[in-house]
VEXKEVEX-888019 format. One record per residue: residue number from 0; residue in one letter; chain; z, x, y of N, C-alpha, C in turn. Coordinates in pm, whole numbers. Atoms other than C-alpha are relative to their C-alpha. Layout:
N
(node NUM,'A','A',(Z,X,Y),(Z,X,Y),(Z,X,Y));
...
END
This chain:
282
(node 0,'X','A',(-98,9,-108),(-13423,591,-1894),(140,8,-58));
(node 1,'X','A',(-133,-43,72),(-13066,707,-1937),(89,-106,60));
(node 2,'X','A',(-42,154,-32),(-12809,424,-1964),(150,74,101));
(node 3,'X','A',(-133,-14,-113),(-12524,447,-1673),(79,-26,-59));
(node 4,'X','A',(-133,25,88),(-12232,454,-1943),(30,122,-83));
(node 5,'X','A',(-58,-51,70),(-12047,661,-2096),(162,20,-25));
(node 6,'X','A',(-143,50,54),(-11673,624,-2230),(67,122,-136));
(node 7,'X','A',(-65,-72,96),(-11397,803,-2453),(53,-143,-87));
(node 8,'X','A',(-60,150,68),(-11247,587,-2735),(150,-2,-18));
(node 9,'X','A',(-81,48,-45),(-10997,408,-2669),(151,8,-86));
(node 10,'X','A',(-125,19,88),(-10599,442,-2784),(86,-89,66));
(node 11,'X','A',(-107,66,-84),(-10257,317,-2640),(-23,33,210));
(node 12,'X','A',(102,-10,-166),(-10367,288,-2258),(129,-1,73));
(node 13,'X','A',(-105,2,-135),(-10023,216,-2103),(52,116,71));
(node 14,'X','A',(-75,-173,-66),(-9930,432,-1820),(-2,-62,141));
(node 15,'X','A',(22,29,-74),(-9948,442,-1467),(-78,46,86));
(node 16,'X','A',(153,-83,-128),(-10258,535,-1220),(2,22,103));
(node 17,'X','A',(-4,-47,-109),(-10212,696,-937),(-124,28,86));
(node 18,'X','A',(105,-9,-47),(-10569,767,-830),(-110,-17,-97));
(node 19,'X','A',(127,-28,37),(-10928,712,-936),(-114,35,117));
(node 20,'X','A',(66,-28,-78),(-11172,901,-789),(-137,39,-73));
(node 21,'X','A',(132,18,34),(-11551,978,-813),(-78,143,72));
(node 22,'X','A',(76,-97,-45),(-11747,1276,-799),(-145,12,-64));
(node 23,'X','A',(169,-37,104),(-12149,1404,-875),(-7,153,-24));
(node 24,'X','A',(59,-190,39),(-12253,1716,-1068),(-125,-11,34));
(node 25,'X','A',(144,-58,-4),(-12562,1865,-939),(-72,97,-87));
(node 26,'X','A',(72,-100,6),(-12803,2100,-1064),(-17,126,79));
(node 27,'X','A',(-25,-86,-104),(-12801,2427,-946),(-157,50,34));
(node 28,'X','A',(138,10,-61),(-13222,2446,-907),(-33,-143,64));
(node 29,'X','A',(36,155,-87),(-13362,2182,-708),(-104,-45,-55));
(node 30,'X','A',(60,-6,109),(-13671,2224,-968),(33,56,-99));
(node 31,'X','A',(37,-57,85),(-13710,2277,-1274),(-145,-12,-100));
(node 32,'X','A',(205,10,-13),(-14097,2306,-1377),(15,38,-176));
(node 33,'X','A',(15,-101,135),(-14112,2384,-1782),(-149,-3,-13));
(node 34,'X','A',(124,10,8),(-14482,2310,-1779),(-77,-43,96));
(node 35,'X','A',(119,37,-90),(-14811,2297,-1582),(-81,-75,-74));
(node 36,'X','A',(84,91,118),(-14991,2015,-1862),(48,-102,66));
(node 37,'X','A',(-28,98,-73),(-15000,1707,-1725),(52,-149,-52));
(node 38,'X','A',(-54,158,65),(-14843,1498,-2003),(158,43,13));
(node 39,'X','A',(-194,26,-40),(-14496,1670,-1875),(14,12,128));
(node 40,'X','A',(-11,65,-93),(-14291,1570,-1626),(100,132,42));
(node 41,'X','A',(-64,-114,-33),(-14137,1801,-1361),(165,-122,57));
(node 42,'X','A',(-119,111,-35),(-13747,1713,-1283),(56,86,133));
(node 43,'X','A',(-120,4,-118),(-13559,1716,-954),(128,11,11));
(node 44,'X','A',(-84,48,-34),(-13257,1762,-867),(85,-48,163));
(node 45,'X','A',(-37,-6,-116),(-13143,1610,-553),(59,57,106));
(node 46,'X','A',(-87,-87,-124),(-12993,1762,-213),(126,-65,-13));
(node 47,'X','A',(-123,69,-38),(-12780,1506,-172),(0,-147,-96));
(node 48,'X','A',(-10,137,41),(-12652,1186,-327),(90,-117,52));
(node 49,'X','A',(-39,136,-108),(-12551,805,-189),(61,-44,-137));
(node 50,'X','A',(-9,78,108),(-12366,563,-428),(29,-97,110));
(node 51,'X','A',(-32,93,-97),(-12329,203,-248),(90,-138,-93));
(node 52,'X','A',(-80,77,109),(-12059,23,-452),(67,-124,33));
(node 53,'X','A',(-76,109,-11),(-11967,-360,-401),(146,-38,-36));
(node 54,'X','A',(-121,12,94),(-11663,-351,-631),(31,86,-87));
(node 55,'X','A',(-42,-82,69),(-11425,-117,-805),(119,-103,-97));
(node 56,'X','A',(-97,72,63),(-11219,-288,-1131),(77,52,-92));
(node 57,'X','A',(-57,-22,101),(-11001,-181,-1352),(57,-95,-131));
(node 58,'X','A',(16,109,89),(-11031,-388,-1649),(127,33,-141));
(node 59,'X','A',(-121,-39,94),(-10666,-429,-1882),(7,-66,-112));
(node 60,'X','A',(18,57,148),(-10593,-495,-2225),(39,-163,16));
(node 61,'X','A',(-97,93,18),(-10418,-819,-2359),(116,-26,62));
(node 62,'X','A',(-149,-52,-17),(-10090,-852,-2148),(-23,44,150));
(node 63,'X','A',(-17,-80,-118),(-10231,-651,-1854),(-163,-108,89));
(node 64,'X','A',(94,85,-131),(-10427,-854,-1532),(-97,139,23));
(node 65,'X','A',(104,-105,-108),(-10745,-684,-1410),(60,-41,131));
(node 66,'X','A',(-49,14,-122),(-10716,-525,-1127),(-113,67,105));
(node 67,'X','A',(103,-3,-49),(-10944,-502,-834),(29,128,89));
(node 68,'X','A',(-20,-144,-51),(-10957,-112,-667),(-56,-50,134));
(node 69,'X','A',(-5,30,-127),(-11129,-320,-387),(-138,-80,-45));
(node 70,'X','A',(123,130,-8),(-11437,-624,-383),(-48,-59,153));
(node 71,'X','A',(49,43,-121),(-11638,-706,-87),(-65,-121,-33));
(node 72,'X','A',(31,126,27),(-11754,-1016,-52),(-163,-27,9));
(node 73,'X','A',(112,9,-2),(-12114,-920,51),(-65,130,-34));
(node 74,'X','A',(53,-122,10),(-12356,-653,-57),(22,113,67));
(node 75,'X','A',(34,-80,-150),(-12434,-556,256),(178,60,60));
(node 76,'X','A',(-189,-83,-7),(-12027,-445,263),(29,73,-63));
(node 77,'X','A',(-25,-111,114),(-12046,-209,35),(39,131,55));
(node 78,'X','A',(-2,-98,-62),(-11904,91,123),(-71,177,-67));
(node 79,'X','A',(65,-85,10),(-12091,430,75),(63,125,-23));
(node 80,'X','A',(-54,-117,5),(-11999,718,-82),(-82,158,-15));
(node 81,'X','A',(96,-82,-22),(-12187,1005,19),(58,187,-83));
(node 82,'X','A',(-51,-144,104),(-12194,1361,-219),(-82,62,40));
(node 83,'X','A',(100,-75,-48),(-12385,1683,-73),(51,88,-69));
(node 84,'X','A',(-6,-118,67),(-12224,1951,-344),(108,-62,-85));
(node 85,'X','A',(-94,22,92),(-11962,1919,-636),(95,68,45));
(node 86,'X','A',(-136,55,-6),(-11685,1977,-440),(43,-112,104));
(node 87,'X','A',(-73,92,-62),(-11672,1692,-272),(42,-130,-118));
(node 88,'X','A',(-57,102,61),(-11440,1394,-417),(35,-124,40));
(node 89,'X','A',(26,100,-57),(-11409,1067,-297),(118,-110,-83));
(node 90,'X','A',(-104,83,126),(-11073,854,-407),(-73,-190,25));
(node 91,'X','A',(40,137,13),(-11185,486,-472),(121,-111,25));
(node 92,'X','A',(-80,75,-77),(-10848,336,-409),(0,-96,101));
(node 93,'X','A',(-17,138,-148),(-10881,143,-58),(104,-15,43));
(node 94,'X','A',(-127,-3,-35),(-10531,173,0),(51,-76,-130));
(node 95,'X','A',(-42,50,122),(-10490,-48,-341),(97,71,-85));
(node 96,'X','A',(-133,-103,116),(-10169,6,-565),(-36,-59,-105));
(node 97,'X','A',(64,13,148),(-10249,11,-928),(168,-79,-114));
(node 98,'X','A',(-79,-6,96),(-9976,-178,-1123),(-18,21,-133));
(node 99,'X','A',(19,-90,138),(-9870,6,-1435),(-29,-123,-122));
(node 100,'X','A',(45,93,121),(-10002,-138,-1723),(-133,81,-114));
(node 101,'X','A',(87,-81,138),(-10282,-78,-2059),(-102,-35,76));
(node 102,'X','A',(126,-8,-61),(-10575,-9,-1867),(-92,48,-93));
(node 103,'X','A',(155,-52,107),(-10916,80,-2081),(-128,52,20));
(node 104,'X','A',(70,14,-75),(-11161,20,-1854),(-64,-31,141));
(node 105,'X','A',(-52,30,-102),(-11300,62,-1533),(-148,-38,-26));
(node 106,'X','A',(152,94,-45),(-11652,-189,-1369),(-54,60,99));
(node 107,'X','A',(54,-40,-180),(-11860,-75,-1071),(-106,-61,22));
(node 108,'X','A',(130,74,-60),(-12062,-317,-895),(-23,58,74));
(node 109,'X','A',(119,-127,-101),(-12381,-74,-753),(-108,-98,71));
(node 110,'X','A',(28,51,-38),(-12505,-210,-496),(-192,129,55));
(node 111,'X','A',(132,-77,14),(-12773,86,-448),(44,115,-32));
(node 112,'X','A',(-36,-171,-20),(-12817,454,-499),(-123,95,90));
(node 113,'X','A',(41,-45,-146),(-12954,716,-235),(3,176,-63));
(node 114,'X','A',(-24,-165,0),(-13064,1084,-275),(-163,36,126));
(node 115,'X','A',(83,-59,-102),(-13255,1323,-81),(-87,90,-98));
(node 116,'X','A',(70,-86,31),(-13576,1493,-234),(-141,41,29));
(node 117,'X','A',(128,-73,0),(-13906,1683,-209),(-131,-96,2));
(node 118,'X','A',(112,126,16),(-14203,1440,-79),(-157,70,1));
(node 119,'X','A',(139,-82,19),(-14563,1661,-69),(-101,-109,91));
(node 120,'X','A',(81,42,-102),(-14748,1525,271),(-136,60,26));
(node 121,'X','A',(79,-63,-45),(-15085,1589,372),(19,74,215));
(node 122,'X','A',(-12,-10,-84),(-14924,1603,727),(61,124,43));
(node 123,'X','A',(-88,-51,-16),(-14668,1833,703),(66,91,-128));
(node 124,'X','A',(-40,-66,90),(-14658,1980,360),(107,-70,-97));
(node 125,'X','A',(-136,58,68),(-14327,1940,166),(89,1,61));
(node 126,'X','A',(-75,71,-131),(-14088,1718,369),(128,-25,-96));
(node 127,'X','A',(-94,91,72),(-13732,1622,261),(44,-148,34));
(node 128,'X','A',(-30,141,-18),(-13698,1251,223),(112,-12,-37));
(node 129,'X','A',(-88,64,16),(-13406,1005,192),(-20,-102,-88));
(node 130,'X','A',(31,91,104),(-13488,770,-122),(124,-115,-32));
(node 131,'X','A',(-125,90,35),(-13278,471,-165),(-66,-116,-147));
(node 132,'X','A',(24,76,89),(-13307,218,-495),(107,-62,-19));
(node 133,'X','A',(-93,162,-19),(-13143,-146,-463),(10,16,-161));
(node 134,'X','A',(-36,38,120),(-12990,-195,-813),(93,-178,29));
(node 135,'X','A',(-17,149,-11),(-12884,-541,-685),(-85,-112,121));
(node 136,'X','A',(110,77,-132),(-13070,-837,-490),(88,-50,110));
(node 137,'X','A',(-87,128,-137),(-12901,-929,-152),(-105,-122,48));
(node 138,'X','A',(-16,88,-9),(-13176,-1153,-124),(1,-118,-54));
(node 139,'X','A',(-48,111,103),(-13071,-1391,-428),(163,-34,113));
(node 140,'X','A',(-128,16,-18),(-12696,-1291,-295),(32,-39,130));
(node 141,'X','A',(-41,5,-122),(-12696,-1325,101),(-156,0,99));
(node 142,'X','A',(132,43,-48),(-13067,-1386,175),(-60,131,105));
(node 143,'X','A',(-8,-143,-49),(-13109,-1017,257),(-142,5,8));
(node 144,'X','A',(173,-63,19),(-13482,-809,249),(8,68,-108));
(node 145,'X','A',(-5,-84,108),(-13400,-644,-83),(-30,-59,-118));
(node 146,'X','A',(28,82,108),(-13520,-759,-437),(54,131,-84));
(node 147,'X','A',(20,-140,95),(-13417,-542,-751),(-99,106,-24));
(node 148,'X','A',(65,-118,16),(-13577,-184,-800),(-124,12,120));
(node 149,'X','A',(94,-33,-120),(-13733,-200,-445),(64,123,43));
(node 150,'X','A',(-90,-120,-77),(-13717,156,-267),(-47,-4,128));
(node 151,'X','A',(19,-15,-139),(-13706,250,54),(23,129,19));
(node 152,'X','A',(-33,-137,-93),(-13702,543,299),(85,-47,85));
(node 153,'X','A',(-138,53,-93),(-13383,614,505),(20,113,87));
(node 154,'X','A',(-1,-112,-92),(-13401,835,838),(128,84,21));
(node 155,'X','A',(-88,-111,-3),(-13169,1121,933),(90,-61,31));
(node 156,'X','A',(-111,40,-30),(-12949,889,1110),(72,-99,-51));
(node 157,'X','A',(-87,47,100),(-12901,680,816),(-32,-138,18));
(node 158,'X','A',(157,83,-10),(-13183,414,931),(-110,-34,-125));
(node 159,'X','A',(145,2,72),(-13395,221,683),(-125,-10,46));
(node 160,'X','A',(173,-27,-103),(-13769,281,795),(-105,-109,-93));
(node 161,'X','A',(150,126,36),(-13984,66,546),(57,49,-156));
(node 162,'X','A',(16,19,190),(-14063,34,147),(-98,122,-46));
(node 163,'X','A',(51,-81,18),(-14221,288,-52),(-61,-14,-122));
(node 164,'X','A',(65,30,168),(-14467,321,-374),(-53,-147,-2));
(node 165,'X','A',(113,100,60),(-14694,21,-294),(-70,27,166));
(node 166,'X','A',(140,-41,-59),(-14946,-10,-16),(-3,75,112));
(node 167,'X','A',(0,-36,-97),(-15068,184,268),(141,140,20));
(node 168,'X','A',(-58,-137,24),(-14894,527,138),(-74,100,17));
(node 169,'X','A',(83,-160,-17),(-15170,768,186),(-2,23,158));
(node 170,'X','A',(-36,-97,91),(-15169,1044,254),(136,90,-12));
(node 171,'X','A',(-169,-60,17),(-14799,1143,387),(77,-119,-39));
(node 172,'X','A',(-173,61,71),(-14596,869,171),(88,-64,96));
(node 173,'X','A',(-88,59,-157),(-14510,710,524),(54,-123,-105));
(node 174,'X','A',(20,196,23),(-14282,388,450),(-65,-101,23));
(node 175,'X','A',(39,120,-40),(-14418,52,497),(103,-95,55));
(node 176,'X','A',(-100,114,1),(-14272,-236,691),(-40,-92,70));
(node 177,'X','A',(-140,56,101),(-14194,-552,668),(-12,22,-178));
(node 178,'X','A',(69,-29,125),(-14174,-569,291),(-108,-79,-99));
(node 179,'X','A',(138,86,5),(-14448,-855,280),(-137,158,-9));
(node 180,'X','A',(154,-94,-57),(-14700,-555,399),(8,111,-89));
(node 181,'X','A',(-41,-82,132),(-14522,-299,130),(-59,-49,-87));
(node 182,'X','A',(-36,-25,178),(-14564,-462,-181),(-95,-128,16));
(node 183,'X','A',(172,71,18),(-14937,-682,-126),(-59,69,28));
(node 184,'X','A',(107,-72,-52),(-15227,-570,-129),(-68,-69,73));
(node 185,'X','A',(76,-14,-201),(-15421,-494,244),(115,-50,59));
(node 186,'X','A',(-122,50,-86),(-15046,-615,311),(-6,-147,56));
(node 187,'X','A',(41,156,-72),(-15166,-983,320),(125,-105,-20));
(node 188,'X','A',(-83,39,-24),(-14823,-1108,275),(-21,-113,-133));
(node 189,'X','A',(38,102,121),(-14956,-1323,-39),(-42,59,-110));
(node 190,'X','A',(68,-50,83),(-15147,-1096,-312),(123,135,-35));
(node 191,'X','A',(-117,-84,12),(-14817,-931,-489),(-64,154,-59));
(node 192,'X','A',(-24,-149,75),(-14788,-552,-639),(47,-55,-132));
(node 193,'X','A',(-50,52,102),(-14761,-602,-995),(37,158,-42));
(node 194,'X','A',(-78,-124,20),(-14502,-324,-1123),(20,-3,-124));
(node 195,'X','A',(-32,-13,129),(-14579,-277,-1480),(50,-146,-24));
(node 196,'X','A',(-102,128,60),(-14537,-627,-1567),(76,-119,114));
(node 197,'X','A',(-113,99,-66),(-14314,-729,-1265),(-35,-6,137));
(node 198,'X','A',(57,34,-123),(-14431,-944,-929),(57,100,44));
(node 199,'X','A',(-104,-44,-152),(-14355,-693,-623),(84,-151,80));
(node 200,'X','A',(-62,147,-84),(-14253,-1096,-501),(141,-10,-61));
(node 201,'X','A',(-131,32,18),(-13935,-1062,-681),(63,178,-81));
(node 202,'X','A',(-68,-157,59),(-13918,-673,-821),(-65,86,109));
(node 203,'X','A',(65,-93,22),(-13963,-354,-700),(-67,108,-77));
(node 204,'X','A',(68,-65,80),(-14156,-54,-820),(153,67,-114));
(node 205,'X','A',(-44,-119,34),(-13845,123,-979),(44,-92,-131));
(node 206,'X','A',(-7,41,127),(-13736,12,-1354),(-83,-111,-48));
(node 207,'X','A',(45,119,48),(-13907,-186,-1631),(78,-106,-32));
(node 208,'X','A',(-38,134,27),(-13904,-537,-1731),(144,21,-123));
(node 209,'X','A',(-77,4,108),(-13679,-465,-2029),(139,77,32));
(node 210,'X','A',(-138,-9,-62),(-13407,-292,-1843),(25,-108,99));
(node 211,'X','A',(-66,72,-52),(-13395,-547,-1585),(63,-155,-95));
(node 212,'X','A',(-76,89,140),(-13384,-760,-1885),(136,-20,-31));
(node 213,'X','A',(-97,-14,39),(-13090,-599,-1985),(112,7,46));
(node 214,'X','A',(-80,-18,-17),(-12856,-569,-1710),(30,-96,92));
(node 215,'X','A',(-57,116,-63),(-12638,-780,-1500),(-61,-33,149));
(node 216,'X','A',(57,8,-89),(-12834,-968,-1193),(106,-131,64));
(node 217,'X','A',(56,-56,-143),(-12793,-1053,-899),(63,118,5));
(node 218,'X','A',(-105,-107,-37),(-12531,-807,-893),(-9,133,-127));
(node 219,'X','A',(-17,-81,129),(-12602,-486,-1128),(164,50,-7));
(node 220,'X','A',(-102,-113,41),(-12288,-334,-1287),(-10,72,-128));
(node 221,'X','A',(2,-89,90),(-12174,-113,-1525),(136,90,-12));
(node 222,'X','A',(-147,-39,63),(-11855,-28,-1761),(4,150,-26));
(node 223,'X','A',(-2,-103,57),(-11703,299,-1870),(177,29,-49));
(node 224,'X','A',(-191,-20,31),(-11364,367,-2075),(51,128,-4));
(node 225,'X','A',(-81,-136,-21),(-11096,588,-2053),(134,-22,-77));
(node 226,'X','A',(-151,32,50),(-10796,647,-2247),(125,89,71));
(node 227,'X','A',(-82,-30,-32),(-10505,677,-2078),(128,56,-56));
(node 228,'X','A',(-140,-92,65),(-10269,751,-2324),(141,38,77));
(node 229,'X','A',(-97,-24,-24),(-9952,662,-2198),(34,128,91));
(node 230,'X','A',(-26,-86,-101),(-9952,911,-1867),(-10,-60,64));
(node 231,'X','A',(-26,99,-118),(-9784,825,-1593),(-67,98,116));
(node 232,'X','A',(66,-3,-82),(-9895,886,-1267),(-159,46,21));
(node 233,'X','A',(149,-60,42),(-10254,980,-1413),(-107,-17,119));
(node 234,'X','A',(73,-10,-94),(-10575,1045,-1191),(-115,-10,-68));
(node 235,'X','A',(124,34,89),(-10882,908,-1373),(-134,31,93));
(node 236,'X','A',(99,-60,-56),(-11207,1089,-1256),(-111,-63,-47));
(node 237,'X','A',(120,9,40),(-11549,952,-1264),(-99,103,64));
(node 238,'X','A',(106,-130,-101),(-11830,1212,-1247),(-135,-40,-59));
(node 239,'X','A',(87,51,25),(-12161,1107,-1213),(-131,131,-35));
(node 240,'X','A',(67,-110,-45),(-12441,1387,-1321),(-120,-65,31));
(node 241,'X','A',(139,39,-39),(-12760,1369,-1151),(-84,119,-12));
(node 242,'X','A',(88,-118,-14),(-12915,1719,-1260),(-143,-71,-59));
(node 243,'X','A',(111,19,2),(-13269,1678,-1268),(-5,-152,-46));
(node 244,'X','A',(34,149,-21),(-13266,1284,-1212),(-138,-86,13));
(node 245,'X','A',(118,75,-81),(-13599,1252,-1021),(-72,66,-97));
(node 246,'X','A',(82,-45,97),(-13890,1351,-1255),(-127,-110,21));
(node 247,'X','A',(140,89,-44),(-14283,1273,-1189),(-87,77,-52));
(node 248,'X','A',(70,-94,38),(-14603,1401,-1324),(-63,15,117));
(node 249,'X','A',(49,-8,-134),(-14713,1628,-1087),(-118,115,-7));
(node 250,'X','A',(141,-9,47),(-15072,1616,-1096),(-21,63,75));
(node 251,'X','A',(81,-134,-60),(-15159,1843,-812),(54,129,-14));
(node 252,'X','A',(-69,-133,16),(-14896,2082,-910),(13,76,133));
(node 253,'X','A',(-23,-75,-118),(-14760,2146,-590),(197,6,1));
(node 254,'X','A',(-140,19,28),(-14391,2121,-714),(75,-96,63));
(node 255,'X','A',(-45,147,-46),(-14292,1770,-539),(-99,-140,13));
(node 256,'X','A',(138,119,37),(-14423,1434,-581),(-18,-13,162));
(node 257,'X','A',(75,39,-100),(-14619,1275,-331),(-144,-62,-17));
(node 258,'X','A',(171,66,22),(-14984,1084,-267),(-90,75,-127));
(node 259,'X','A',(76,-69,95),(-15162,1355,-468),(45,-10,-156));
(node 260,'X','A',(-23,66,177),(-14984,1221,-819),(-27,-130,28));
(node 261,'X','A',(12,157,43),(-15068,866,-762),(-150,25,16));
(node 262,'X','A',(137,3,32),(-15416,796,-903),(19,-142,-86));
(node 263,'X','A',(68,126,62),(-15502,418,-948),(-62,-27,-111));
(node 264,'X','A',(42,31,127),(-15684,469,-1217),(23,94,-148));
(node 265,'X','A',(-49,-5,87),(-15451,635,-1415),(138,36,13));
(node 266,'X','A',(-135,42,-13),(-15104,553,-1356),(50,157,-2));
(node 267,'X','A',(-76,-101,25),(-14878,821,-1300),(118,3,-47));
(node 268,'X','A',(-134,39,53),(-14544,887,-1480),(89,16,98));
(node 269,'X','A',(-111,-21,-47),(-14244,885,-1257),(100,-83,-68));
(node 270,'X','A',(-120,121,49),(-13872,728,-1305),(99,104,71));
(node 271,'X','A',(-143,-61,34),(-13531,824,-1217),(89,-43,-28));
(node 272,'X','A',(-86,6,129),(-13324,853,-1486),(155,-19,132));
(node 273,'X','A',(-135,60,-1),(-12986,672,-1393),(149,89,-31));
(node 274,'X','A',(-98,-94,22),(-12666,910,-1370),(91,-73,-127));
(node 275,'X','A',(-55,21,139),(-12454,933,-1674),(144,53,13));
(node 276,'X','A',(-120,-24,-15),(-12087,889,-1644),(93,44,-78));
(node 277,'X','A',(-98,-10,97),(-11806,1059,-1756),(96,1,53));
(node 278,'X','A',(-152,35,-76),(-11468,1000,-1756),(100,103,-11));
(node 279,'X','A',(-109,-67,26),(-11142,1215,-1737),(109,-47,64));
(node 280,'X','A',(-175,21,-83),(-10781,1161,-1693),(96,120,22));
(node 281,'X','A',(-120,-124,-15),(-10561,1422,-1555),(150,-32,54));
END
């Protein structure tokens, strides 16, 4: 799994910031297939992408106050920044003024992320879904329905419909709901989903134990630096890529996952790899 960081190294930072904004690179196939063997994995790249961000910070040297680009007080306030091609841009501001100062670094508390890809139904063939993955718990934080690396399906009108990747998925990959009936088995509201290691009663299916290990809970975030180098009114860009993100072995070889790669009795590989930020100042 690819780590959500990446940074330039750091010099004299003072200047002044006029904008930070946030964009995603796509892929320009929506597959890419290098093999039909079933120990590789085919990768995705999404239609579309969601980011759901609690907090934007700009974090200053010695001398200089962090400063907050904007902080909600609850998950569930997060505001949404939706990407359907690389030219759209999205300023992170909030109306926030940036006083000048040695800035280094900026924080982003992710409250989820959201794309659209290729599901393989017995109903209907190959359907485009709405995939969402909680990277924080609202209900540790605000006694929400979400636990870390639970996913869900999210309808056209931007509607969550149920949980996905534990029971009562065959054979079109329908959600489940509530998420008692998702993530036990026969949905008995007591007999958890064990996810590699981790109760469905407090994880979902999507990362292992040793990344959630590793990153900040209830609330995931995640740093990235920039050197400003003494420019004033500068415009610091984050760009997130997500080319071929989604990646699954896909055992019936029908070019999208779905029911026909999950086989109980022998695990299938999926994951998606975590966008990888980079920074620029212009």
């Amino acid at each position: 799994m690819l780590a959500f960081l990446f940074g330039c190294e750091k010099d004299n930072n003072s200047g002044s910031i006029a904008d930070v904004k946030l964009q995603v690179t796509f892929d320009n196939s929506s597959v890419n297939k290098s093999s039909v063997s079933r120990t590789e994995l085919t990768s995705e790249t999404p239609d579309n992408y969601y980011v759901a961000l609690k907090s934007v910070k700009l974090l200053g040297a010695e001398g200089t106050e962090d400063v907050y680009l904007f902080n909600n007080e609850k998950l569930s306030d997060s505001p949404v920044f939706n990407f359907t091609d690389e030219a759209t841009v999205h300023s992170l501001l909030q109306d926030a003024g940036i006083p000048e100062g040695d800035y280094h670094t900026i924080e982003l508390e992710v409250y989820y992320l959201q794309m659209n890809i290729g599901i393989s139904t017995a109903r209907n063939g190959i359907e485009r879904r709405n995939f969402r993955i909680y990277m924080s718990d609202d209900a540790q934080t605000e006694q929400g329905l979400h636990q870390p690396g639970d996913m869900t399906q999210i309808n056209e009108a931007g509607q969550e419909i149920g949980w996905l990747l534990g029971e009562g998925q065959e054979p079109n990959m329908d959600p489940v709901t509530p998420r008692t009936s998702a993530y036990t088995y026969n949905g008995d509201g007591t007999s958890w989903y064990d996810f590699a290691g981790k109760s469905g009663e407090n994880f979902g299916p999507f990362g292992g134990l040793d990344f959630w290990a590793s990153v900040s809970q209830p609330v995931y975030s995640v740093k990235a630096e920039f050197d400003l180098s003494a420019k004033e009114g500068a415009t610091i860009i984050l760009d997130l890529n997500v080319s071929g993100c989604w990646k699954f072995e896909d055992k019936d070889n029908d070019g999208a996952f779905g029911f026909g790669d999950l086989d109980p009795d022998n695990p299938t590989s999926w994951h998606m790899e975590l966008p990888t930020i980079s920074v620029s100042v212009e």
